[in-house]
C-alpha positions as CSV (number, residue, x, y, z in Angstrom):
1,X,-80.2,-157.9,41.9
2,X,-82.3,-156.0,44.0
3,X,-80.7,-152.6,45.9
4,X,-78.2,-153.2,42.7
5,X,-76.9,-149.7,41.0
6,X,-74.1,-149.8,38.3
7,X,-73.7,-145.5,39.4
8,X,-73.9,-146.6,43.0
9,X,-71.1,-149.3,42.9
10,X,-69.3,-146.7,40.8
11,X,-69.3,-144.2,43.4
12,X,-68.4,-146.8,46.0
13,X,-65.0,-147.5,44.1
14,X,-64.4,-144.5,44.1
15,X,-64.7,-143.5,47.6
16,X,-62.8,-146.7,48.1
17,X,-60.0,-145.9,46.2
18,X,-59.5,-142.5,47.4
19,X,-59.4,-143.6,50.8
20,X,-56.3,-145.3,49.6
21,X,-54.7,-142.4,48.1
22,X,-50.7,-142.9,49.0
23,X,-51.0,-146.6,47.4
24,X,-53.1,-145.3,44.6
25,X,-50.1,-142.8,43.6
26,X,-47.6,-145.7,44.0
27,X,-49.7,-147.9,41.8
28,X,-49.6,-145.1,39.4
29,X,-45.6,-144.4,39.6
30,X,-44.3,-147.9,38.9
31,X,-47.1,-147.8,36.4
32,X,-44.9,-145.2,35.0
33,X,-41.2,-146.4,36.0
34,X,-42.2,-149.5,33.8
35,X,-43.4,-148.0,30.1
36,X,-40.8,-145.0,30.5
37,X,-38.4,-148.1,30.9
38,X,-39.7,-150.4,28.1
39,X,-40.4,-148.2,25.3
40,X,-38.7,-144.4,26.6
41,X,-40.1,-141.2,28.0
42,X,-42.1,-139.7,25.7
43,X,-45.4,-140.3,26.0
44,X,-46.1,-139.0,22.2
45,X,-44.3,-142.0,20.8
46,X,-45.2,-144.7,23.6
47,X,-48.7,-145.2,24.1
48,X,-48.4,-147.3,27.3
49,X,-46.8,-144.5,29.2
50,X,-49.4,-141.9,27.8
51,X,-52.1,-144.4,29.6
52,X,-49.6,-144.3,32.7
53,X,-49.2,-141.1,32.6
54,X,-53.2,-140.0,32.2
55,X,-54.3,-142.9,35.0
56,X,-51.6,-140.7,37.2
57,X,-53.0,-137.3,36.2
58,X,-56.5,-139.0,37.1
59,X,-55.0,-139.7,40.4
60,X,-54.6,-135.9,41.1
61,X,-50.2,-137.1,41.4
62,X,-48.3,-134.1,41.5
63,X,-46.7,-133.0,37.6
64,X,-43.4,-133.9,39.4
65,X,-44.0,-136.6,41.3
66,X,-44.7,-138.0,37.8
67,X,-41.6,-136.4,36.2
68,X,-39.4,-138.1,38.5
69,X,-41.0,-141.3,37.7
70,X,-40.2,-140.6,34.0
71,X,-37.0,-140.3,34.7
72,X,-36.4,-143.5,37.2
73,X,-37.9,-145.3,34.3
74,X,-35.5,-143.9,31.1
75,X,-32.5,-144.1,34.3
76,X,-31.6,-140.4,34.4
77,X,-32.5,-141.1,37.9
78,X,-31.7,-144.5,39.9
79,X,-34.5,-146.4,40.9
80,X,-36.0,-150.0,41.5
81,X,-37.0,-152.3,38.8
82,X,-40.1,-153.7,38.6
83,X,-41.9,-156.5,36.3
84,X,-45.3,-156.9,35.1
85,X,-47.0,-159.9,36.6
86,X,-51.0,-161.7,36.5
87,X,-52.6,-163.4,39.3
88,X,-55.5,-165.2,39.7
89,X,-57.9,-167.1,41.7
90,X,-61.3,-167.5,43.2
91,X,-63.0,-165.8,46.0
92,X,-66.0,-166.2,48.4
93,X,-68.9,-167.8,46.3
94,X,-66.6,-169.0,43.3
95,X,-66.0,-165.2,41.6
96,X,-63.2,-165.2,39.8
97,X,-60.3,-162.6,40.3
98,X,-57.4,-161.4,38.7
99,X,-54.6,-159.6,40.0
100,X,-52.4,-157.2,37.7
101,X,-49.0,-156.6,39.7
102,X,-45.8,-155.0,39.2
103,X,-43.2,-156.6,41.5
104,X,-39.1,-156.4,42.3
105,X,-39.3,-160.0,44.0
106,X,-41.8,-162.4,42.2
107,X,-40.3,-164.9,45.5
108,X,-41.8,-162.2,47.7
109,X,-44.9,-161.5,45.7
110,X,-46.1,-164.8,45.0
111,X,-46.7,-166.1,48.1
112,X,-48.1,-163.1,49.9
113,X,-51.0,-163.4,47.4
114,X,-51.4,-166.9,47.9
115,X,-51.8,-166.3,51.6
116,X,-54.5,-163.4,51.2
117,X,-57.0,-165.5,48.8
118,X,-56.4,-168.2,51.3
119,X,-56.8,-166.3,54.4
120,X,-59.5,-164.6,52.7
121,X,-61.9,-168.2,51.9
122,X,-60.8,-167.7,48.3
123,X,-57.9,-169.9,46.7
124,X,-54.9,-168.8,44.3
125,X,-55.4,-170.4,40.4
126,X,-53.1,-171.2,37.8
127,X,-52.5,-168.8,34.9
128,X,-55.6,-168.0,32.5
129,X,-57.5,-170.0,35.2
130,X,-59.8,-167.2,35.1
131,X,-58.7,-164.6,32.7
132,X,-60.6,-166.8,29.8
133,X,-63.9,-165.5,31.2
134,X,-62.9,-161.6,30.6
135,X,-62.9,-159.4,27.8
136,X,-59.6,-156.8,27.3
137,X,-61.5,-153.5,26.4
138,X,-61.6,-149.4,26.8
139,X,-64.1,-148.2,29.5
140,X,-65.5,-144.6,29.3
141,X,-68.4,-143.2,31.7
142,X,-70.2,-140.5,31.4
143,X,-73.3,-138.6,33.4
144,X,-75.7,-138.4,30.9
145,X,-77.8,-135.8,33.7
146,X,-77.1,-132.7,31.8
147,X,-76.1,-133.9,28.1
148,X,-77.1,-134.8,25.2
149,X,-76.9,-138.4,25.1
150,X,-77.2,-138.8,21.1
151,X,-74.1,-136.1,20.7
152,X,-72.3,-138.4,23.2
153,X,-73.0,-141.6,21.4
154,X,-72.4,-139.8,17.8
155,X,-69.2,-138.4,18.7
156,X,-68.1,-141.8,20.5
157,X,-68.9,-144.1,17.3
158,X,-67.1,-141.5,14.6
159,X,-64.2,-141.9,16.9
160,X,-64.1,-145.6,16.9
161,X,-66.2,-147.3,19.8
162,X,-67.2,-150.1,19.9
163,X,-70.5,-149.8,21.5
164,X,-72.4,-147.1,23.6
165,X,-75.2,-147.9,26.4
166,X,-77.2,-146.2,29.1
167,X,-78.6,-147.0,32.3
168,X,-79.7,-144.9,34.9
169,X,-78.6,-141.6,33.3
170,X,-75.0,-143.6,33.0
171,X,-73.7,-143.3,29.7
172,X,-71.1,-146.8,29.2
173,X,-69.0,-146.0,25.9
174,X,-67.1,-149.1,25.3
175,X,-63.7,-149.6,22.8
176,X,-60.9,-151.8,21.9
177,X,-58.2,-151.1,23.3
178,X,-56.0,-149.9,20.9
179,X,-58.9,-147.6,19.5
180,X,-59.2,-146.1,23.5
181,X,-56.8,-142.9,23.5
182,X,-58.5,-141.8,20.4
183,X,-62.0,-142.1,21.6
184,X,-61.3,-140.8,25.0
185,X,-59.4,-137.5,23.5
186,X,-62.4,-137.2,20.9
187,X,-64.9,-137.0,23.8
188,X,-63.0,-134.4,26.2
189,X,-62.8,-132.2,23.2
190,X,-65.7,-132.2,22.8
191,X,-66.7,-130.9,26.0
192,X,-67.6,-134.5,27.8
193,X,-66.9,-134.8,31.3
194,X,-65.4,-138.3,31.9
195,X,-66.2,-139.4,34.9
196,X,-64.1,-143.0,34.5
197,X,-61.6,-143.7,31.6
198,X,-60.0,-146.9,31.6
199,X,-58.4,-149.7,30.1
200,X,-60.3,-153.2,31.9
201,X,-61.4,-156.4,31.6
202,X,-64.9,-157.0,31.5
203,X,-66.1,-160.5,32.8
204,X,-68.1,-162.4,30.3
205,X,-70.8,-162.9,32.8
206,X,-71.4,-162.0,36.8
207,X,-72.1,-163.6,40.0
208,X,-74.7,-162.4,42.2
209,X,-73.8,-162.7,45.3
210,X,-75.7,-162.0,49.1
211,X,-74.9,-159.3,51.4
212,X,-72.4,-161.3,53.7
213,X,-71.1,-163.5,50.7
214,X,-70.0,-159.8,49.3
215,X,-68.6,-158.1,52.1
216,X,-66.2,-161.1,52.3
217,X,-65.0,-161.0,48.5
218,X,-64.7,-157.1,49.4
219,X,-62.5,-157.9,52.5
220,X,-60.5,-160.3,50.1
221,X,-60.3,-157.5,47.4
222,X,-59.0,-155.0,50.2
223,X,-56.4,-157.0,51.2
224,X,-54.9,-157.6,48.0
225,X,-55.3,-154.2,47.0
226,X,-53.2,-153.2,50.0
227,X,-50.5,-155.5,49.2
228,X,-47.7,-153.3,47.8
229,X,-47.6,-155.2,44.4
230,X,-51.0,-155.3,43.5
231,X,-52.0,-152.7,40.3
232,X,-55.6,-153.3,39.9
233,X,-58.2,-155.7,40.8
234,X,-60.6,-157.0,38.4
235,X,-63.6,-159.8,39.2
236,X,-66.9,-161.0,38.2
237,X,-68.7,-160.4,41.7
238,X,-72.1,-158.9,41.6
239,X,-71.7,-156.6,44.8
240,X,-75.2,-155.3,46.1
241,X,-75.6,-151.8,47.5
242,X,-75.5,-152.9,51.1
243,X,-72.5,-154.6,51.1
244,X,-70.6,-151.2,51.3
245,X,-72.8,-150.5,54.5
């Protein structure tokens, strides 16, 4: 699509989710409550909180902000407790979405996100309406700018990836996800900045979409990322540059 950048739309989240910062750290503490809770507090010998605990690190969350999580979730402290739970619908111009929430009241949470897709020209589905049409994988980027893009891509497959790619001076390593930690540690070790490390779904294919079609499916994805519940966000829209204008 034309005006279309994949570094562009990176940068975009990002700015995006920063300006979101308070919801982003409490995305990132249940995140934590929940794997200390279901397999202990030490991330050595439960993987899921050594993801939690690196997407909150990422988040710039204070060492004891995520401590304290730790400990809600193991119940040294006393806390709330909170259960994973998949959404998904369609949005403006048929793009599918999926919702990843962890929620105290699914009697609360459920119809809230029925009401946004609805209020926002989109409609709530049934489960694996649309999760068929995404692939569960490890996503690491890299700015290939000032490095040496074949040291990258050998050090990426001797550590297990699954596939490497560039674009734009974009360097896309790609893994399963059980294979993600070890790539991801091989490449910071070896002196690669990651600019975006994270466990996703990948849609099969995209939708392109036009400027006004994407600006509403970004007003729907706003809404239900504000929605206290609501993890991450993951779709199959084809955003041009100038939506974010």
């Amino acid at each position: 699509m034309a005006g279309h950048s994949k570094w562009a739309n990176i940068k975009h989240r990002k700015a995006r989710v920063d300006s979101k910062r308070s919801k982003q750290w409490s995305n990132c503490s249940r995140a934590v409550i929940v794997a200390a809770r279901a397999g202990g507090g030490d991330p050595k010998f439960n993987t899921t909180l050594r993801y939690a605990i690196d997407d909150a690190k990422a988040a710039n969350m204070p060492k004891d902000t995520i401590e304290k999580a730790i400990k809600k979730g193991t119940g040294e402290i006393e806390g709330e407790t909170y259960e994973p739970a998949r959404y998904e619908g369609y949005g403006p111009g048929g793009i599918a979405i999926i919702a990843d929430c962890l929620q105290s009241n699914a009697n609360k949470t459920a119809p809230e996100i029925r009401s946004i897709f609805a209020k926002g020209g989109g409609n709530l589905g049934t489960p694996n309406s649309v999760a068929f049409g995404f692939t569960h994988e490890g996503s690491i980027l890299i700015d290939g700018t000032d490095v040496d893009e074949d040291s990258v891509i050998e050090a990426s497959l001797e550590a297990g990836a699954k596939d490497v790619e560039t674009e734009e001076g974009l360097i896309s390593v790609t893994t399963e996800p059980s294979d993600f930690l070890e790539v991801k540690d091989a490449l910071t070790a070896a002196g690669f900045a990651l600019e975006q490390a994270e466990l996703t779904f990948r849609p099969e294919t995209r939708v392109a979409l036009d400027v006004d079609k994407a600006r509403s499916v970004l007003r729907l994805i706003d809404a239900l990322e504000d929605q206290d519940d609501v993890q991450k966000i993951f779709h199959n829209a084809e955003i041009p540059d100038e939506a974010y204008e």
